[in-house]
C-alpha positions as a Markdown table, in Angstrom:
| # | Residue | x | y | z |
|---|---|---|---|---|
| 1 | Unk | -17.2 | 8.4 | 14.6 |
| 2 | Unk | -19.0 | 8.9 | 11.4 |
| 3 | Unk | -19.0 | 5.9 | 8.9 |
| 4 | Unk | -20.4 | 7.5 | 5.5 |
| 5 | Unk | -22.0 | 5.4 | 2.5 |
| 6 | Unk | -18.5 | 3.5 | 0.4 |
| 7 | Unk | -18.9 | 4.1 | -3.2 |
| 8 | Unk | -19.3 | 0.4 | -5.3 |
| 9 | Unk | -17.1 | -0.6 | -7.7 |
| 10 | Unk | -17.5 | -4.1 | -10.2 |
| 11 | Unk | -13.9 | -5.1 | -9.6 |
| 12 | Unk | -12.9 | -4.6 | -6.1 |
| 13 | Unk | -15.4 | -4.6 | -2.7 |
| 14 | Unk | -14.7 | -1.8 | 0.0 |
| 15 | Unk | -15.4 | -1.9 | 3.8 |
| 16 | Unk | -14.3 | -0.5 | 7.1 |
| 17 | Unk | -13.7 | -1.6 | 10.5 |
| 18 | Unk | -14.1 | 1.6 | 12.7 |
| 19 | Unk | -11.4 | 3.6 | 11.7 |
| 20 | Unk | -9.9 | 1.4 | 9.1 |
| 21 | Unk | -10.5 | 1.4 | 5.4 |
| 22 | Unk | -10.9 | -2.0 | 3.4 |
| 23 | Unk | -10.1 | -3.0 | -0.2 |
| 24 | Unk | -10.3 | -6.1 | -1.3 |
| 25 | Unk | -9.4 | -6.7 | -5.0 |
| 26 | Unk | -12.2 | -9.0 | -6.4 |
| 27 | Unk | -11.5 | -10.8 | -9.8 |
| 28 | Unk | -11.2 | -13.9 | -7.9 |
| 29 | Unk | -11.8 | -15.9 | -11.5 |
| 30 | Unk | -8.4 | -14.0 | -13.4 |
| 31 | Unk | -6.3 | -14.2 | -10.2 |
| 32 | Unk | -6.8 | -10.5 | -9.4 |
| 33 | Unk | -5.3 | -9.8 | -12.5 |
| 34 | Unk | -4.9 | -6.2 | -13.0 |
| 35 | Unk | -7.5 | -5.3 | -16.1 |
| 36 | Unk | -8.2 | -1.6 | -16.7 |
| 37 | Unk | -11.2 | -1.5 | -14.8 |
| 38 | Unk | -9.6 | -3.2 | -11.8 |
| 39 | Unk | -6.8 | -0.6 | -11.7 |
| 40 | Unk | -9.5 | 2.6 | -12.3 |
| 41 | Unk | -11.5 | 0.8 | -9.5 |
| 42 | Unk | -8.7 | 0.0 | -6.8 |
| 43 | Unk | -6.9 | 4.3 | -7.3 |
| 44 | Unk | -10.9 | 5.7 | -7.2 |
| 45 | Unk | -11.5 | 3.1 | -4.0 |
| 46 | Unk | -8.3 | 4.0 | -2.4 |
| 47 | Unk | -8.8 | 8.2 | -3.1 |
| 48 | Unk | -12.3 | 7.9 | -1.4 |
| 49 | Unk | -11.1 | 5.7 | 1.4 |
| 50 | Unk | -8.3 | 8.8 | 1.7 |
| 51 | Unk | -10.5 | 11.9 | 1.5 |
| 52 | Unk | -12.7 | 10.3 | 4.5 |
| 53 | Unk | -11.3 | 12.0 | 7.6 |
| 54 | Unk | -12.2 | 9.2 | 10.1 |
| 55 | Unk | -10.6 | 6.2 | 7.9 |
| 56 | Unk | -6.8 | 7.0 | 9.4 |
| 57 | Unk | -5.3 | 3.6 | 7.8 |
| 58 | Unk | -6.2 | 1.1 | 5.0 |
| 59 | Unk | -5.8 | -2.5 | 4.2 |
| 60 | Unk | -5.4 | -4.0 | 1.0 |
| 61 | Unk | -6.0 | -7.9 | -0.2 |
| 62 | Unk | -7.0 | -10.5 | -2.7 |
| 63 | Unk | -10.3 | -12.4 | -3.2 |
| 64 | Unk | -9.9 | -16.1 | -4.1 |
| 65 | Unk | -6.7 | -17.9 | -4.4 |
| 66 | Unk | -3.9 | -15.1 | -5.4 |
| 67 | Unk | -3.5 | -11.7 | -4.0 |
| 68 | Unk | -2.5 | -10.5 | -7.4 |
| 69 | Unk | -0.7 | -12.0 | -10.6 |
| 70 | Unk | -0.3 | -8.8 | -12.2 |
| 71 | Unk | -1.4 | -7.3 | -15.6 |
| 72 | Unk | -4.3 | -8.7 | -17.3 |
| 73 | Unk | -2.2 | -9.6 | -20.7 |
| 74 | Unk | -6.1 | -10.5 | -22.5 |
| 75 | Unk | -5.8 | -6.5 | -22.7 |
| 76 | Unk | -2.6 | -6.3 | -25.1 |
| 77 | Unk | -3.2 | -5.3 | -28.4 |
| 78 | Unk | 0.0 | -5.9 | -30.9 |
| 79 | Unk | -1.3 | -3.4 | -33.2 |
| 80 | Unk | -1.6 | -0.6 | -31.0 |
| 81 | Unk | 0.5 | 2.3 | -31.4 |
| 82 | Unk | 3.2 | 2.9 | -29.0 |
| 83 | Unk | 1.3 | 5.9 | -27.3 |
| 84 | Unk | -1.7 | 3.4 | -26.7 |
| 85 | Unk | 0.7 | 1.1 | -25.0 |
| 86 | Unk | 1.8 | 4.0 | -22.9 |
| 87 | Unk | -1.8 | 5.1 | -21.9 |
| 88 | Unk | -2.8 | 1.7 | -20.9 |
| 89 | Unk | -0.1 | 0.6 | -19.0 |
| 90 | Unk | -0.6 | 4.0 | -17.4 |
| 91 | Unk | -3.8 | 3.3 | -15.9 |
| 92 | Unk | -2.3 | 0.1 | -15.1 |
| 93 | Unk | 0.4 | 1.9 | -12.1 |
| 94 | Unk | -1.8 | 5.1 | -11.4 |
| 95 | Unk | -2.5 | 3.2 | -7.8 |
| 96 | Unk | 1.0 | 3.4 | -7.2 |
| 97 | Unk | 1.1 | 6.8 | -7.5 |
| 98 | Unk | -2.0 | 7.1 | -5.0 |
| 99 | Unk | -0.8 | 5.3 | -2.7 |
| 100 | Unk | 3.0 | 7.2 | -2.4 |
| 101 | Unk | 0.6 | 10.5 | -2.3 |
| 102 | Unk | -2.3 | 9.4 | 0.2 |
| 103 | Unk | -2.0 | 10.9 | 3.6 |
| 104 | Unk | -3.2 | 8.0 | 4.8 |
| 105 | Unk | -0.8 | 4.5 | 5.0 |
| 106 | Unk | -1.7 | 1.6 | 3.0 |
| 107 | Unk | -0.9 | -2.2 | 4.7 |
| 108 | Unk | -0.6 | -5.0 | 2.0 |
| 109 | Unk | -1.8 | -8.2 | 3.1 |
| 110 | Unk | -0.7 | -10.7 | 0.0 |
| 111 | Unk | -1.5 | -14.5 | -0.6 |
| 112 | Unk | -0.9 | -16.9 | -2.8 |
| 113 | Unk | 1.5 | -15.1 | -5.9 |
| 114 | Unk | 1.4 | -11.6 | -5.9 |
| 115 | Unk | 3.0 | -11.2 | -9.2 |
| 116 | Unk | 4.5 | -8.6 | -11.8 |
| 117 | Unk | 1.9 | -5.3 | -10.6 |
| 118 | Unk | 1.0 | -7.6 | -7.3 |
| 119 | Unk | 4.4 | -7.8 | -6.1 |
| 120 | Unk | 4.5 | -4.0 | -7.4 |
| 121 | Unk | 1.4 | -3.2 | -5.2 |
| 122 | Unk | 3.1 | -5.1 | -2.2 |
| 123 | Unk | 6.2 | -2.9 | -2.9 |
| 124 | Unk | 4.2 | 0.3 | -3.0 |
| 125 | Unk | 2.2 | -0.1 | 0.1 |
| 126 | Unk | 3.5 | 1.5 | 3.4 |
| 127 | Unk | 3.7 | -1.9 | 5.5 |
| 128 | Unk | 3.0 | -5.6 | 3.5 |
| 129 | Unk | 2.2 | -8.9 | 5.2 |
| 130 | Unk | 2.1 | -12.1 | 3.4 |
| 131 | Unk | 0.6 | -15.4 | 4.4 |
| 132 | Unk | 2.9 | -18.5 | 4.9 |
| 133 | Unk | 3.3 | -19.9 | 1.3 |
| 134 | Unk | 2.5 | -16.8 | -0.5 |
| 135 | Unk | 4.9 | -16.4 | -3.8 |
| 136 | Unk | 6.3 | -13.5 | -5.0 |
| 137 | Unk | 8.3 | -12.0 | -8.2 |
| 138 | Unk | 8.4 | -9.3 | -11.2 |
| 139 | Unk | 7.6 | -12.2 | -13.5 |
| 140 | Unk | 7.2 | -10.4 | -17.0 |
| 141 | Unk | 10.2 | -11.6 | -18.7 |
| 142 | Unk | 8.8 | -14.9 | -18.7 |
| 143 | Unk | 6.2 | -13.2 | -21.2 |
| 144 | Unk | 8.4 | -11.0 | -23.4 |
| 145 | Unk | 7.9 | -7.9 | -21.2 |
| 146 | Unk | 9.8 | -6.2 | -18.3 |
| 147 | Unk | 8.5 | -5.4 | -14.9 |
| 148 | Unk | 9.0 | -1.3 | -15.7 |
| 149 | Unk | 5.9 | 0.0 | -13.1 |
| 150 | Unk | 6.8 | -2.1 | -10.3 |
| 151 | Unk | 10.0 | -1.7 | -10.8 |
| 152 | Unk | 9.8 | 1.9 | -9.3 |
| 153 | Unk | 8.6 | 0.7 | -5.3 |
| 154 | Unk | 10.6 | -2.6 | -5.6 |
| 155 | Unk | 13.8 | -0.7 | -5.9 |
| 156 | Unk | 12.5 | 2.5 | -3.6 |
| 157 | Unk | 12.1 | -0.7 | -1.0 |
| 158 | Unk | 15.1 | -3.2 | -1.5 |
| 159 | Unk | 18.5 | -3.3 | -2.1 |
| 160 | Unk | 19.5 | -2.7 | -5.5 |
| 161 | Unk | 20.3 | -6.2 | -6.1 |
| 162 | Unk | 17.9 | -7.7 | -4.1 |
| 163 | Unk | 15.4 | -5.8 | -6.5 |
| 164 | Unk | 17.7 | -6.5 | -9.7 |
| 165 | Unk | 17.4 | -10.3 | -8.6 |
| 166 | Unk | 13.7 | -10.0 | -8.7 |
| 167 | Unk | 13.5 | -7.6 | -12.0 |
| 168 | Unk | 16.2 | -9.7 | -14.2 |
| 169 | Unk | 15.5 | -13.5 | -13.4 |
| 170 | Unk | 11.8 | -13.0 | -13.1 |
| 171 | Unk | 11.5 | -15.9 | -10.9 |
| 172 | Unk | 9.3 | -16.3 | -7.7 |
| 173 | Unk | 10.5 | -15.9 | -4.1 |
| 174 | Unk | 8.4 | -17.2 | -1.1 |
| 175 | Unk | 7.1 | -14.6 | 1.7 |
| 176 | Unk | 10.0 | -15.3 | 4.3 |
| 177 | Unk | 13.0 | -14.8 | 1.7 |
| 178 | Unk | 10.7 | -11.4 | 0.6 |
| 179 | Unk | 10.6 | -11.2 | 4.3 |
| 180 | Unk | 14.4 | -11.4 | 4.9 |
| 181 | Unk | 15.0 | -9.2 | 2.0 |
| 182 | Unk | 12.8 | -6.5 | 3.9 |
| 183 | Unk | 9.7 | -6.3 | 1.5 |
| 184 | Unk | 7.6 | -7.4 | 3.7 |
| 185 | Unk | 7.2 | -6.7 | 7.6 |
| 186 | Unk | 5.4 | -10.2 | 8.3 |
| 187 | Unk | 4.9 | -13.6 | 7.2 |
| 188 | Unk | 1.4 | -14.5 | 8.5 |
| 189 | Unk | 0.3 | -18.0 | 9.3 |
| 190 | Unk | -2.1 | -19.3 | 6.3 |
| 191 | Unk | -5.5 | -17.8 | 6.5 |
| 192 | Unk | -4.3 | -15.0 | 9.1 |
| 193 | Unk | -2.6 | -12.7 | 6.7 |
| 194 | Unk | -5.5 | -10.0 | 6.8 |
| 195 | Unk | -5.9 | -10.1 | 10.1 |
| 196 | Unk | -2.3 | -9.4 | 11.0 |
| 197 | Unk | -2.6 | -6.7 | 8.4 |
| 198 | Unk | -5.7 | -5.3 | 9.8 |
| 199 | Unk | -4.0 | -5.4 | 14.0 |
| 200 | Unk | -1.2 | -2.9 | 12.0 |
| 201 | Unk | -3.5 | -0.8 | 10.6 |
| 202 | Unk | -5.9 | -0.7 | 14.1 |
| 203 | Unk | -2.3 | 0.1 | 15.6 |
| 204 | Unk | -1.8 | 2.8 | 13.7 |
| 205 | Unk | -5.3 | 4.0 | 13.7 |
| 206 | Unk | -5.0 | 4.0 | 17.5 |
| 207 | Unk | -2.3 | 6.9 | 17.4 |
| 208 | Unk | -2.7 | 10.5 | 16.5 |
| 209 | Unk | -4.3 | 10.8 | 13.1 |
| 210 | Unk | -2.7 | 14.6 | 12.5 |
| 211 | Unk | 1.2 | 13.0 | 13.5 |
| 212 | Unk | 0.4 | 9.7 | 11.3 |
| 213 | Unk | -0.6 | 11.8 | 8.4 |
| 214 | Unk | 2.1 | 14.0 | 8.5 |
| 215 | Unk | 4.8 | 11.6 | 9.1 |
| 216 | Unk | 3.7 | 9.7 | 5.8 |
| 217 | Unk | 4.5 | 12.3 | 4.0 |
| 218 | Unk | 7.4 | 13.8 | 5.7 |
| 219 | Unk | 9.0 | 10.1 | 5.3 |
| 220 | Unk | 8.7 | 10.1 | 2.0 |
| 221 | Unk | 10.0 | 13.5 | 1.8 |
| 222 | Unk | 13.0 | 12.4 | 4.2 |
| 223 | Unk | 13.8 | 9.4 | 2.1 |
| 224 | Unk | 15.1 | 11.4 | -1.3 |
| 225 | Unk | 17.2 | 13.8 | 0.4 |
| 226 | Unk | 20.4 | 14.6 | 1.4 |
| 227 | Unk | 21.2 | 13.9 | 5.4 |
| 228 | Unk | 21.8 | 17.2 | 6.8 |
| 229 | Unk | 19.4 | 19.4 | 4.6 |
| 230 | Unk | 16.8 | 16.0 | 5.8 |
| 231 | Unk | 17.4 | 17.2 | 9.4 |
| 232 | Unk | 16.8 | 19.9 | 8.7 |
| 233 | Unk | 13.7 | 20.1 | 7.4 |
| 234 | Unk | 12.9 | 17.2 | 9.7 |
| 235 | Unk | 13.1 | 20.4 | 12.3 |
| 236 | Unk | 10.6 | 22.3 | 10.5 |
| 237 | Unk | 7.9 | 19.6 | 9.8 |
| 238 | Unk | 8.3 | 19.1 | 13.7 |
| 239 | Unk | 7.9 | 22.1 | 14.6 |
| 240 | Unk | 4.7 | 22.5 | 12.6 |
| 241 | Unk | 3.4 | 19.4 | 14.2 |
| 242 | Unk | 4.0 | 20.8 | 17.8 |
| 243 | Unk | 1.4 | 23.4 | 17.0 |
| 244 | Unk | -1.4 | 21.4 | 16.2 |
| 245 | Unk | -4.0 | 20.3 | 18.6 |
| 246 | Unk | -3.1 | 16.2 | 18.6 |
| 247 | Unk | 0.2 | 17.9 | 20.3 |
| 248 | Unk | -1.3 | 19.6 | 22.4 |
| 249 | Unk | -3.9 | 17.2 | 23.6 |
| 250 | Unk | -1.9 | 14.4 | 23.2 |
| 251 | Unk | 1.1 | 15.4 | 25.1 |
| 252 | Unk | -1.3 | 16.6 | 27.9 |
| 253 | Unk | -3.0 | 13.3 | 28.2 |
| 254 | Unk | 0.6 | 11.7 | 28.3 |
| 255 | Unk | 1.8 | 13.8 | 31.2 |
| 256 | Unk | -1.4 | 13.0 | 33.3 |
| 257 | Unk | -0.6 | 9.3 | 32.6 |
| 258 | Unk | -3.7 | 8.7 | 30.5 |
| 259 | Unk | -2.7 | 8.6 | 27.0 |
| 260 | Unk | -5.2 | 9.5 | 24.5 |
| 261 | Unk | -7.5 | 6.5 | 23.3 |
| 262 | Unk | -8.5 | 5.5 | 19.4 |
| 263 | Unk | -11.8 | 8.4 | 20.0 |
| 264 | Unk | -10.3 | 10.9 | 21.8 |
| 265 | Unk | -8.2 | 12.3 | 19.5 |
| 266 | Unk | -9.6 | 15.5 | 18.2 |
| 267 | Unk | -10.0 | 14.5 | 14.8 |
| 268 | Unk | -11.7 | 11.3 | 16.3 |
């Protein structure tokens, strides 16, 4: 397994753990608050942990006390035009984009408040765990604005009202009613919220790296359309898979009963 130099970035650190990717966003002193370098530095960390074939999952925290609580507002300017506004808030949710086009899936692992683009990040991300305690919400209206961005994974993950509760009261929910509400796949006891984050990703990392990336994006394909045209092309991405050499080797390894480990994959 190769392991490759990490690029360095002033607002987030980036690590690995054999075949999983690390970000951890690092403005510990503005509660992870997204400014425009944080958000450049988290999409260019998260594209170069995603172009590195032998990263095959990627984990996500906060330094400090908060995971994240949101935009950095020092950055408004009430005299900019409204096509300024546009561009910065812009830079602001490009990570959301990444992370719905990476191949490779993206575990949240949230402390503290995750806020307005935290609890947008949370949503975004493939899998989320939260520590015991953590609060959560799409708190903008308690500043004049609206939770627009975030809006967009929140209610591609939740309920419509489940995400209109969060988007129209702006108030803060803690990790196990976020949990019951199904944005998040664990509650984590204090302290332990990356590590439970980091056994999903080594899970996933484990499995075949050609069927994980793949079934990323046919998910997300899946998800916006209609049942029986889904199945369908279900079939064909299926299909396609069986003719890769992860099928072959891995279905081979199953029917000797020694299923392929974490390096013997043949991307490994």
């Amino acid at each position: 397994m190769g392991t490759g130099t990490l690029g360095s970035y002033e607002t987030v650190s980036v690590g690995r753990e054999e075949y999983v990717g690390r970000i951890t966003l690092d403005r510990p002193e503005a509660m992870n608050t997204f400014s425009t370098g944080l958000a450049e530095d988290l999409d260019d960390a998260l594209r170069e942990l995603d172009e590195a074939d032998d990263v095959r999952a990627v984990v996500v925290d906060g330094a400090g006390d908060a995971f994240s609580a949101g935009i950095d507002l020092s950055e408004y300017d009430p005299d900019a035009s409204e096509a300024e506004h546009e561009s910065w808030v812009a830079r602001m949710e490009e990570p959301f984009h990444t992370v719905a086009e990476m191949r490779t899936p993206v575990v949240a692992a949230a402390h503290g408040h995750a806020a307005a683009n935290g609890i947008g990040l949370v949503a975004a991300c493939d899998l989320a765990v939260a520590a015991e305690g953590t609060m959560l919400g799409a708190t903008a209206p308690k500043v004049g604005l609206f939770c627009m961005g975030p809006a967009v994974p929140l209610l591609a993950a939740l309920p419509r009202k489940r995400a209109n509760e969060l988007l129209l009261t702006g108030d803060l929910v803690d990790a196990e009613t976020a949990r019951a509400w199904g944005l998040l796949n664990h509650v984590a006891p204090q302290g332990e919220h990356v590590a439970v984050a980091m056994d999903l990703a080594e899970t996933m990392a484990a499995k075949s790296p050609e069927a994980i990336r793949r079934g990323k994006r046919a998910v997300s394909e899946l998800a916006g359309m209609e049942y029986g045209a889904a199945l369908d092309r279900s079939n064909e991405q299926f299909a396609d898979l069986c003719a890769t050499d992860d099928a072959r080797d891995g279905i081979a390894a199953f029917l000797d009963g020694e299923p392929l480990a974490a390096d013997e994959w043949p991307q490994g």
